[in-house]
C-alpha positions in Angstrom: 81.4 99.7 69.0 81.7 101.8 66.1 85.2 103.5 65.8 85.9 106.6 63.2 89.6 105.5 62.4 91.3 108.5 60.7 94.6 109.6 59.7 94.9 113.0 62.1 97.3 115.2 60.2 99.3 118.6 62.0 98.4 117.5 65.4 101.9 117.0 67.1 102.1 115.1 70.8 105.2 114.9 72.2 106.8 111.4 72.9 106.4 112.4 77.3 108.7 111.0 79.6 106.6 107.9 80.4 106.3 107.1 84.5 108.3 104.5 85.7 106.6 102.3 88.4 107.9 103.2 91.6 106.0 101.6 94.7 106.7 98.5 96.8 106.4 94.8 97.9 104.6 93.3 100.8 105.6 89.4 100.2 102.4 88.1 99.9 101.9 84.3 98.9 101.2 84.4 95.1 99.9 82.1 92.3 103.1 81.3 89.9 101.8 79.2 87.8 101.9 81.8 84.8 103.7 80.8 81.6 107.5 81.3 81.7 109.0 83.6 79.9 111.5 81.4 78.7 109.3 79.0 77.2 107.8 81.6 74.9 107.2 80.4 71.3 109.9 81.7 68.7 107.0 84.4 66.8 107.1 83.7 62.5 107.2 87.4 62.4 110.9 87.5 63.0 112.2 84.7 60.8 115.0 86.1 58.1 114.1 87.6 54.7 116.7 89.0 52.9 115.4 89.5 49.5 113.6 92.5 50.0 111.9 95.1 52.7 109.7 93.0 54.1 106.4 94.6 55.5 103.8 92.5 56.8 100.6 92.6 54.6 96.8 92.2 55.8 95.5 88.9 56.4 92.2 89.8 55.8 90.9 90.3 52.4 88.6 93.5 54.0 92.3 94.8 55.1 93.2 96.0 58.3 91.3 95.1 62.0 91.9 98.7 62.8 94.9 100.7 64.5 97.1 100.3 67.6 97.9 103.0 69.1 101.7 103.4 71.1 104.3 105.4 72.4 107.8 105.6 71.1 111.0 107.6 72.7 113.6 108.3 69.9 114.8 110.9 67.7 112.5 112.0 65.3 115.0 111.9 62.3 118.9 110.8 61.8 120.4 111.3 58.6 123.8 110.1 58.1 127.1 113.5 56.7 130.3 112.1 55.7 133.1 114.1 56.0 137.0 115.2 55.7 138.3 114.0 59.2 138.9 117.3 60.2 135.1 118.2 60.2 135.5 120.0 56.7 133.6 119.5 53.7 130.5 117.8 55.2 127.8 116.7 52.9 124.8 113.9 53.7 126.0 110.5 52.6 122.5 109.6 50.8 121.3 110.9 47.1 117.5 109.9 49.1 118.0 109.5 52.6 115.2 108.2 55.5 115.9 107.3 58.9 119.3 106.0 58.8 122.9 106.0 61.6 125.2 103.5 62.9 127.2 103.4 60.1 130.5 101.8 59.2 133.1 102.0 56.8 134.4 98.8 55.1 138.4 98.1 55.9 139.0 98.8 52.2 137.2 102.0 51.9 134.9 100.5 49.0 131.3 100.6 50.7 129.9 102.1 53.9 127.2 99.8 55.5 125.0 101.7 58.2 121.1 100.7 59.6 118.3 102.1 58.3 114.3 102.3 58.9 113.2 103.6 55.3 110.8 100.2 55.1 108.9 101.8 58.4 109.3 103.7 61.7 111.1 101.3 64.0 111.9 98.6 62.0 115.8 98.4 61.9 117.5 97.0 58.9 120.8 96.8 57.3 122.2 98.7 54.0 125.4 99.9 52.0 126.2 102.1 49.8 129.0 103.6 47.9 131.3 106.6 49.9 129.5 109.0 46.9 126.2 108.0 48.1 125.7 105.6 44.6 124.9 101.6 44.9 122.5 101.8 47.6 121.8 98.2 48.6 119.9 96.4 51.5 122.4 93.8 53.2 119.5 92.3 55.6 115.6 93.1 55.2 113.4 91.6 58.3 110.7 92.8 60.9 113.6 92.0 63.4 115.8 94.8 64.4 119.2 94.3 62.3 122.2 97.1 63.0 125.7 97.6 63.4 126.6 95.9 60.4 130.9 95.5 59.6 132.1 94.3 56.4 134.5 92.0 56.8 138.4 92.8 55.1 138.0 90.6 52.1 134.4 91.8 51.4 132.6 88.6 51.6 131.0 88.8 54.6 128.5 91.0 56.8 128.4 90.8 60.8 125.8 92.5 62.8 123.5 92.5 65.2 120.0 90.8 64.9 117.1 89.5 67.4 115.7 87.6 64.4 114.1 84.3 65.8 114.1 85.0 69.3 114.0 88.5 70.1 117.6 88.7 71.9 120.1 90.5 70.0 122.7 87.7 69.2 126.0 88.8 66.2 125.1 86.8 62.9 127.0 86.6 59.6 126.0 86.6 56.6 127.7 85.6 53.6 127.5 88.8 51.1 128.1 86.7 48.2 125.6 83.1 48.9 123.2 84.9 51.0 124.1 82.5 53.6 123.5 83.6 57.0 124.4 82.6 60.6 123.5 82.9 64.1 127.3 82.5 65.8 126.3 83.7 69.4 123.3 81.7 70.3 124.1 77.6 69.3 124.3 74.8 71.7 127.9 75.8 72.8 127.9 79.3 72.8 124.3 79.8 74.6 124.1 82.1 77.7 122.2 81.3 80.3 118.7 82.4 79.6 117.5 84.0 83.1 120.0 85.9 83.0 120.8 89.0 80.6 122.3 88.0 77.2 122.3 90.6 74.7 125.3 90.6 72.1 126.6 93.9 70.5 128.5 96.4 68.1 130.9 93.6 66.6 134.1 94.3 64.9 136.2 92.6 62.4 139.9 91.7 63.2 142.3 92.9 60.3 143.0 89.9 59.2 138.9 88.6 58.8 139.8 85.9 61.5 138.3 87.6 64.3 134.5 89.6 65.8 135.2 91.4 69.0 132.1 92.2 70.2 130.6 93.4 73.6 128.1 91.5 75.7 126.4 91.5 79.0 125.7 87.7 79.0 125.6 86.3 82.3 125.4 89.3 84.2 122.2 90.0 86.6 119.6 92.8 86.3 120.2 95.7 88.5 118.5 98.9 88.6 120.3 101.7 89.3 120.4 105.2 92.3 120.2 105.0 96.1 119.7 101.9 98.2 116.0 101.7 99.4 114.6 98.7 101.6 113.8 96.5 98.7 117.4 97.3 96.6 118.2 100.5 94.3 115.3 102.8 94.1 115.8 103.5 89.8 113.4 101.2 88.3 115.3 101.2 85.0 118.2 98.6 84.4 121.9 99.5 83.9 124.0 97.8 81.8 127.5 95.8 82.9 129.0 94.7 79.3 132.4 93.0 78.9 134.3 91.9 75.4 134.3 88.8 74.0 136.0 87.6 70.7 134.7 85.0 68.4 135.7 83.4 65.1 132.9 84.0 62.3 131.5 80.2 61.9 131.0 81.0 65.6 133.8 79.1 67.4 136.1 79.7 69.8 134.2 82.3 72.1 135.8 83.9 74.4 136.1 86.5 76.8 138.8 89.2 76.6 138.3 91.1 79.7 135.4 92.2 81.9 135.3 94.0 85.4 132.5 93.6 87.5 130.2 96.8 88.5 131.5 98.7 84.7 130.5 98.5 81.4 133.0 98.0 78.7 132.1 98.7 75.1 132.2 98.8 71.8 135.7 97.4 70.9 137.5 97.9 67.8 141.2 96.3 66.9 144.1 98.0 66.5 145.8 98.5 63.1 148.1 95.3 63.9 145.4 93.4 65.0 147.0 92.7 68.7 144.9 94.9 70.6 141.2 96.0 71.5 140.0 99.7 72.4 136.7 100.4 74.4 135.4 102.7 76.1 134.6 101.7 80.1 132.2 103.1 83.1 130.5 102.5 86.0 127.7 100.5 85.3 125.3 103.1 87.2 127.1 105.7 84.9 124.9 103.6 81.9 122.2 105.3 83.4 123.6 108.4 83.7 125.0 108.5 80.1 121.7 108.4 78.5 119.5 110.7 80.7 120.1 114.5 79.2 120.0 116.2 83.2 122.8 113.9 84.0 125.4 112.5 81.0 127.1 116.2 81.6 128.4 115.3 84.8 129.1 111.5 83.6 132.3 109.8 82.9 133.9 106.8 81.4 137.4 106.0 80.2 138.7 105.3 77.0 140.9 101.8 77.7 143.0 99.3 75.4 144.2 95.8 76.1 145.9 93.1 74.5 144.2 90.2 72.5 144.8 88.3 75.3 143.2 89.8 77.9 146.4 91.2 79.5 148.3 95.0 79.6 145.6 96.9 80.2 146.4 100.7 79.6 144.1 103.8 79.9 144.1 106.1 76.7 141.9 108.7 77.5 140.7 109.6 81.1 139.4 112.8 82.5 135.6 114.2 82.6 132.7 113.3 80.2 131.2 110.1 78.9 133.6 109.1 76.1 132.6 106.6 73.5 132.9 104.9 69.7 137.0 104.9 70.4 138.5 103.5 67.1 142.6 104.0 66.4 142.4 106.1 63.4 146.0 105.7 62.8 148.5 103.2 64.9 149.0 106.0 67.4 146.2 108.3 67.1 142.9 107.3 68.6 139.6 109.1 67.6 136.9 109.2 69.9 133.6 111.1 70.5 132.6 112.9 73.9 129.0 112.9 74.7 127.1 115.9 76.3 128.3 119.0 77.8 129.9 121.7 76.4 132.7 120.1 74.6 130.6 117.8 73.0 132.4 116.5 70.0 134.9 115.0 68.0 138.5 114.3 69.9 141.5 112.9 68.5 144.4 112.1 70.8 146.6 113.9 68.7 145.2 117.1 69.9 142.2 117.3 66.5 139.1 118.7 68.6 135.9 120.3 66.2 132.6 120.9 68.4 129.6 119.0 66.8 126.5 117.3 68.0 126.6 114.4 65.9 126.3 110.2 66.9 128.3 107.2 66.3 131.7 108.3 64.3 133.7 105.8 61.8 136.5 106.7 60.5 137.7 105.5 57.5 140.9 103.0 57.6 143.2 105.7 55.9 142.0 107.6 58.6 141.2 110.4 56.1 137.0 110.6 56.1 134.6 110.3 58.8 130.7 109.2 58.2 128.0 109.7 61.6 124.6 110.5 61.9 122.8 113.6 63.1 119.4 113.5 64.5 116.7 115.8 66.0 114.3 115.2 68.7 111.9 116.9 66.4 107.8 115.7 67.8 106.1 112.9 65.9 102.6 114.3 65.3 99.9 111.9 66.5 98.6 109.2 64.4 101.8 109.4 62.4 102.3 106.2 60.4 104.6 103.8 62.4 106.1 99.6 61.3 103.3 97.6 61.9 104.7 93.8 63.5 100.8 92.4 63.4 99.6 92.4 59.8 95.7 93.2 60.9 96.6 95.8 63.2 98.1 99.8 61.5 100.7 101.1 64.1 100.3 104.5 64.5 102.5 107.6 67.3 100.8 108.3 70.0 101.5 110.4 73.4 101.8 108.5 76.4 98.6 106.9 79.0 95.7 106.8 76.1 92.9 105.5 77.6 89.3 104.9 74.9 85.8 106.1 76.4 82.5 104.2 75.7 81.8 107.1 73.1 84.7 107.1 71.2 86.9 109.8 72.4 91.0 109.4 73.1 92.2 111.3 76.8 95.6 111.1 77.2 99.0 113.2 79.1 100.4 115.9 76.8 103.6 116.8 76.6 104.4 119.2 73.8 104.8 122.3 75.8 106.4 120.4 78.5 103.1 121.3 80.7 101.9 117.4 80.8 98.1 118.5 80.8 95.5 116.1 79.7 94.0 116.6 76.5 91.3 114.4 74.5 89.9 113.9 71.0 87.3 112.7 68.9 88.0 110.3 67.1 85.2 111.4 64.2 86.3 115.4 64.3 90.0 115.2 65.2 89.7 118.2 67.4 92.1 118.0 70.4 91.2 120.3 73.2 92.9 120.1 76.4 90.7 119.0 79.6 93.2 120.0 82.7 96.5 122.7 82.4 98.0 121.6 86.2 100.3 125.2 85.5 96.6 126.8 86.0 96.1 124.8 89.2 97.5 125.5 93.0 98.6 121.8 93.2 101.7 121.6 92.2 105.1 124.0 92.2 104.7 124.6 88.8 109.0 124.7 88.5 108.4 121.0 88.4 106.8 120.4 85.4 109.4 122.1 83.2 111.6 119.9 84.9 110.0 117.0 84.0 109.3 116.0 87.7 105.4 116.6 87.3 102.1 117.7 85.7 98.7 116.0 85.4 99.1 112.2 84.3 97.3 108.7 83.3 93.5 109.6 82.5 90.5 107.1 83.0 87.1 107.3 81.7 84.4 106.6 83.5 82.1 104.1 81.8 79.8 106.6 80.5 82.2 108.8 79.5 81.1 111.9 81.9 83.9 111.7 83.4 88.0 111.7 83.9 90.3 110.9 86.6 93.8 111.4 86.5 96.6 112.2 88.6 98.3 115.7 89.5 101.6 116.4 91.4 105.0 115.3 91.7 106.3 111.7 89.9 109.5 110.1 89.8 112.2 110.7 92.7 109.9 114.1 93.8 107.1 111.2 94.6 109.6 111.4 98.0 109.0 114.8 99.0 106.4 116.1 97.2 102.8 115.6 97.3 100.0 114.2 94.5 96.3 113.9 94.5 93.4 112.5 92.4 91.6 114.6 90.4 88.4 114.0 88.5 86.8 116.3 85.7 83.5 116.3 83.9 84.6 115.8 80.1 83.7 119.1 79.3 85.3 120.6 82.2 82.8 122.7 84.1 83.1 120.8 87.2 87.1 119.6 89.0 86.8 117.5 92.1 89.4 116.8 94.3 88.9 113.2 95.3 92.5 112.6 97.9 94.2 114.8 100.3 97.9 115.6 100.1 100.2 118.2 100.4 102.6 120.2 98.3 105.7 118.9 101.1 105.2 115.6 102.1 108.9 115.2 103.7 108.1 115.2 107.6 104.7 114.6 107.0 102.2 111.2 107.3 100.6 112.8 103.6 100.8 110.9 101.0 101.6 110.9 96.9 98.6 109.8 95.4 98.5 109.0 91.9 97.9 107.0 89.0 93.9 105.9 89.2 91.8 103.9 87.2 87.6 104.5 87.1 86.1 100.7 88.0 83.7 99.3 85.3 80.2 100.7 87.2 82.0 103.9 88.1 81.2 103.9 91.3 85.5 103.3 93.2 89.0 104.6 91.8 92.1 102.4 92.4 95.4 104.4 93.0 98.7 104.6 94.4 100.2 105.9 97.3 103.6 106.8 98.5 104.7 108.0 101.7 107.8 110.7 102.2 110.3 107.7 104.4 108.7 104.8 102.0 111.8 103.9 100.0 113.7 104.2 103.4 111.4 102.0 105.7 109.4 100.5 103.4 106.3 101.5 106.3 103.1 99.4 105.0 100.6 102.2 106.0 102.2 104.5 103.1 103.0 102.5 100.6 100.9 100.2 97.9 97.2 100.4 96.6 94.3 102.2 97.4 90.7 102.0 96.5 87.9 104.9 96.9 84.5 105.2 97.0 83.8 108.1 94.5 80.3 109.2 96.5 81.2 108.3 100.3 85.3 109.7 99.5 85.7 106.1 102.1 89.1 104.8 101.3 90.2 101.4 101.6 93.4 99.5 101.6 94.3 96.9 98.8 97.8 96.0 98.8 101.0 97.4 100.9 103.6 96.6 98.3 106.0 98.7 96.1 102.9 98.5 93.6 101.8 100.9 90.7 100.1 101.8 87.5 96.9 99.8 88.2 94.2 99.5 86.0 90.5 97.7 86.8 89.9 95.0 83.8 86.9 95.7 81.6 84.2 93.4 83.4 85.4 94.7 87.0 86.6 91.3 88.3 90.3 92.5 88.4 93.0 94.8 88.6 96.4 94.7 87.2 99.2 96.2 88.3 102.9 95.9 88.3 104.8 95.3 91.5 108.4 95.0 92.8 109.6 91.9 94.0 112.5 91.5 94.3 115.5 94.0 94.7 115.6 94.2 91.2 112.9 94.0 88.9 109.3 94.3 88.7 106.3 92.0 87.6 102.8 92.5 85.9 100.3 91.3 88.4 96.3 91.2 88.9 94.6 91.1 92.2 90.4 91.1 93.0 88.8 94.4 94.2 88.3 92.4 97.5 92.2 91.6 98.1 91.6 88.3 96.9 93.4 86.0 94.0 96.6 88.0 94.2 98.8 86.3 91.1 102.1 87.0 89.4 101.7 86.8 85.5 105.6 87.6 84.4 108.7 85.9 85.3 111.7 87.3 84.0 114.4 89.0 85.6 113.8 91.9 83.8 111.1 94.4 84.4 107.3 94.1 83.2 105.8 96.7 83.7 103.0 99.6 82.4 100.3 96.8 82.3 96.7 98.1 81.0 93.7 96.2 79.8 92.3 95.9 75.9 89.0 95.8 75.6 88.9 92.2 75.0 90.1 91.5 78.5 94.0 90.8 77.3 96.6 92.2 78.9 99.1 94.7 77.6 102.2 95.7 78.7 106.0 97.3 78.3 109.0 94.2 79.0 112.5 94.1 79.2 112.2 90.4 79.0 114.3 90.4 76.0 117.2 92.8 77.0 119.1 96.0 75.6 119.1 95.8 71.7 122.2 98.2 71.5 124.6 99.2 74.3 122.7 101.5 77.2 125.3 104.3 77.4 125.2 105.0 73.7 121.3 105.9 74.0 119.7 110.1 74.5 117.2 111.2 75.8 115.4 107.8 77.5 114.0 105.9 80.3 114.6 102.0 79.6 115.2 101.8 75.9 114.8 98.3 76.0 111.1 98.3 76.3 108.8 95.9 73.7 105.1 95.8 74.1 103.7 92.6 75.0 100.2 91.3 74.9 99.0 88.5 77.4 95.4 86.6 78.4 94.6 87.9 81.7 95.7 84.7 83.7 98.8 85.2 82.7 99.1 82.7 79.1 99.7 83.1 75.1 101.9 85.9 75.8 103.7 87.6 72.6 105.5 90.8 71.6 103.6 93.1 69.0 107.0 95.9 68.6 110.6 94.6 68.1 112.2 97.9 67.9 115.5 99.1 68.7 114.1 102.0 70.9 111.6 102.4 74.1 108.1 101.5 73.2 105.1 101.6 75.6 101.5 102.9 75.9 99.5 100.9 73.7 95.4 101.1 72.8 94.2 99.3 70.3 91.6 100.8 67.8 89.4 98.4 66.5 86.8 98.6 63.3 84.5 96.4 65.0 86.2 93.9 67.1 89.2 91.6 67.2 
């Protein structure tokens, strides 16, 4: 198949709020002999390289295989400002900057390290440079994600985080002088228990150089977060519950200081005299709330020191609002930064208060500057240039649920007018035109989709490329009580059938969501999803699970009657994958036959696999939290699970490995080929 692979400049797609994968489990006896994820292989691409940015370059003498396609949720710029401590005299840090925050000044006021992504969108690595913006240097260059990078108080030594060598963010330490560099929280003594969460964060140097503090949700279980349903909580995205942990820098003598079960306690920092740790704490259900912009208003946490040995707790700061990055900028003043709402900004407990929008604060250890990051949710245009982890494939931005026809033309949901309508484009002219407005259509309360709660949603092609099917109507929690149907539309739009019945109130009703369909390979059926109004309560198998339809006949029949979603039919017809929850608190990629038949698990963490779709090679791609949170949950805007890595899979399940190790929430892939793979 011939593609037209261009670069497709001014077209801007928003970065949509992707649909999570709400639906259900109906126990059936499955097929688990699919590859563990535990016994992945440890991927070349993320081994250390420190002497420069390292890109990955074609292996092919021709150059690339062609482009892949995603979806990425995270600000469109950060630059970092370094200021006077009262907010005056603000001025970016960097003579040239690029994608930079998290940054950090040394104890001795010399250099201010900070994370940057000038070798590529999404690729995380560590830098320093001079308070007057001169010296710039790269501390750590890799395609893993490196950030939150301390100097230690003699200079010598770097400590940050890093998922180089196995995708799990562990604290390593580098030597600044050698070059030497060290994994301290993953060795034979210090290992967590892999099937459980293990992610290691935001460390921080005692003032002596003895000492990391650092937090950590090691050996704490996956939990989603919201209501109880009758298969667990009924948010599909994972909460965080982080405690803090000291270690010594040749990685001995871990410890914890102090944790609490059901909260998240984070990123610590030492007091001036070295005997006690700051951190901010919460709920852990408030990590949810704290990075969703309808809800971190009314979130709160607590700002909370303790002594070095894990005893004489006191509460510093209480009251409303999600307070974070606490750090004693003098022995008795503490500076913090409170996050959303209208007294967003910078707090000292001294009574210092200056309204800003700004991210991660460090104040300098005189307590006299301060260096963040501001950033924009400004919309990547489509196509634009993105780090590439496979050196045959080009990454490139797109908006969410792309789906390829047979004649080379992209449909996928647009977001940027907050309408979600499907649009498409040629992949030869470029032109995007937009196939279904649902604000034009009487399907929907059309107050929804400006709340983000629905619109029209996840495209298929039929195999000649006639036609689209897609879903319209409520997604998310308004699956509960509002209704959804499937709707199909010649590609040039002069005909819109209505394939499903449902309603615009479902609450009280036997009507169900619908949603979610994929075109089989002859055309002929549509797989979708239902969900009933008293699903999440009863878990009633006559509403829930998936659904198959004869495009002539409209006959509908029944496939599964679990909490199942986002299915897809594989290329040849013989399957269709799907992700399903099954347990109370994650999710699995699965594939089933048309006929019922074959039903198999193909993931295995605890964490949630999900947003599976076929390549056209028959592989299996899909969004995991298999590794974990790369930075701590509450400190994240504007996202879903920002722990999501794209994963690629045969289709029984085997050779599965990552192609994105980002700090940030990437999903929605579709590869692009030349002429094959």
């Amino acid at each position: 198949m011939r593609l037209g692979i261009v670069t497709v400049a001014g077209l801007a797609i928003a970065p949509a709020l992707a649909s999570c994968p709400y639906a259900r489990d109906a126990g059936t006896e499955v097929d688990r002999s699919a590859t563990l994820h535990a016994h992945l292989p440890r991927d070349a691409i993320l081994s250390k390289s420190t002497t420069s940015a390292a890109s990955p370059t074609p292996s092919t003498a021709g150059g690339k295989k062609g482009l892949l396609l995603m979806n990425r949720i995270a600000p469109g710029a950060s630059e970092l400002y370094i200021a006077n401590a009262d907010g005056t005299n603000e001025r970016p840090l960097l003579k040239d900057p690029g994608y930079e925050y998290h940054a950090e000044f040394s104890p001795d006021g010399e250099w201010i390290s900070f994370t940057s992504e000038r070798d590529g969108d999404g690729n995380s690595d560590i830098w320093r440079v001079r308070p007057d913006g001169s010296d710039l240097q790269p501390i750590v260059t890799s395609p893993a994600v490196e950030d939150s990078v301390v100097i230690s108080p003699n200079g010598t030594l770097a400590a940050y985080g890093s998922t180089a060598n196995n995708y799990i963010a562990n604290i390593w330490v580098k030597d600044l002088e050698t070059g030497a560099e060290w994994n301290i929280t993953d060795t034979p003594a210090n290992r967590p228990d892999e099937d459980m969460m293990r992610g290691h964060f935001r460390p921080a140097w005692s003032p002596d150089g003895n000492w990391l503090a650092f937090s950590s949700d090691r050996n704490t279980r996956w939990n989603g977060h919201g209501n109880l349903t009758y298969l667990g909580l009924n948010g599909w995205e994972h909460t965080q519950e982080l405690g803090i942990y000291v270690i010594r820098p040749d990685g001995s003598d871990l410890r914890r200081v102090v944790n609490r079960t059901g909260h998240c306690l984070g990123s610590p920092k030492w007091s001036p005299d070295g005997k006690r740790l700051i951190f901010y704490e919460m709920t852990r259900n408030g990590t949810w709330h704290a990075h969703r912009p309808e809800l971190v208003a009314a979130a709160n946490s607590t700002i909370v020191s303790i002594g070095i040995d894990g005893n004489d707790r006191r509460t510093e700061v209480d009251g409303r609002g999600v307070k974070a990055f606490p750090q004693y900028v003098t022995n008795s003043t503490i500076g913090y930064y409170l996050k959303g709402g209208v007294k967003e900004g910078i707090y000292l407990t001294n009574g210092t208060y200056f309204n800003t929008t700004i991210r991660s604060p460090s104040w300098s250890s005189d307590g006299k500057h301060i260096v963040y990051e501001k950033v924009d949710w400004s919309i990547r245009p489509l196509f634009k240039e993105l780090y590439s982890w496979d050196s045959d494939w080009d990454y490139r931005f797109t908006d969410v649920f792309p789906q390829l026809s047979s004649d080379d033309r992209v449909a996928l949901t647009e977001r940027q007018l907050g309408n979600s309508s499907i649009a498409t484009f040629d992949l030869e002219d470029r032109e995007v035109s937009l196939l279904y407005k649902p604000n034009d259509t009487s399907l929907l309360d059309t107050s929804l989709i400006q709340e983000g709660l629905a619109g029209a949603y996840s495209p298929s092609w039929s195999p000649d490329g006639e036609w689209v099917v897609f879903g319209v109507g409520a997604w998310f929690e308004a699956r509960d009580w509002r209704g959804a149907w499937i709707v199909r539309s010649t590609a040039n739009s002069s005909r819109i059938d209505v394939l499903t019945s449902s309603n615009l109130w479902i609450n009280g009703t036997k009507d169900l969501n619908t949603g979610f369909p994929s075109f089989s390979h002859d055309g002929k059926k549509v797989v979708y999803r239902v969900w009933g109004a008293d699903t999440a309560k009863y878990g009633d198998a006559t509403d829930i699970g998936l659904r198959i339809i004869d495009v002539e006949t409209r006959k509908i029949t029944q496939l599964t009657s679990g909490w199942d979603n986002l299915p897809y039919f594989s290329p040849d017809g013989e399957l269709i994958v799907f992700t399903r929850k099954i347990s109370s608190t994650n999710y699995e990629v699965c594939t089933i036959r048309p006929d019922g038949t074959d039903l198999r698990i193909l993931t295995s963490s605890g964490a949630n696999d999900a947003h599976a779709v076929w390549r056209q090679d028959g592989k299996i791609m899909w969004s995991s939290g298999m590794y974990g949170f790369q930075y701590e949950c509450p400190l994240y805007d504007e996202t879903f699970q920002p722990y999501g890595q794209i994963m690629i899979m045969d289709s029984d399940g085997s050779n599965k490995r990552a192609l994105t190790n980002s700090i940030w929430e990437d999903s929605m892939p579709l590869f692009l080929p030349k002429d094959g793979f």
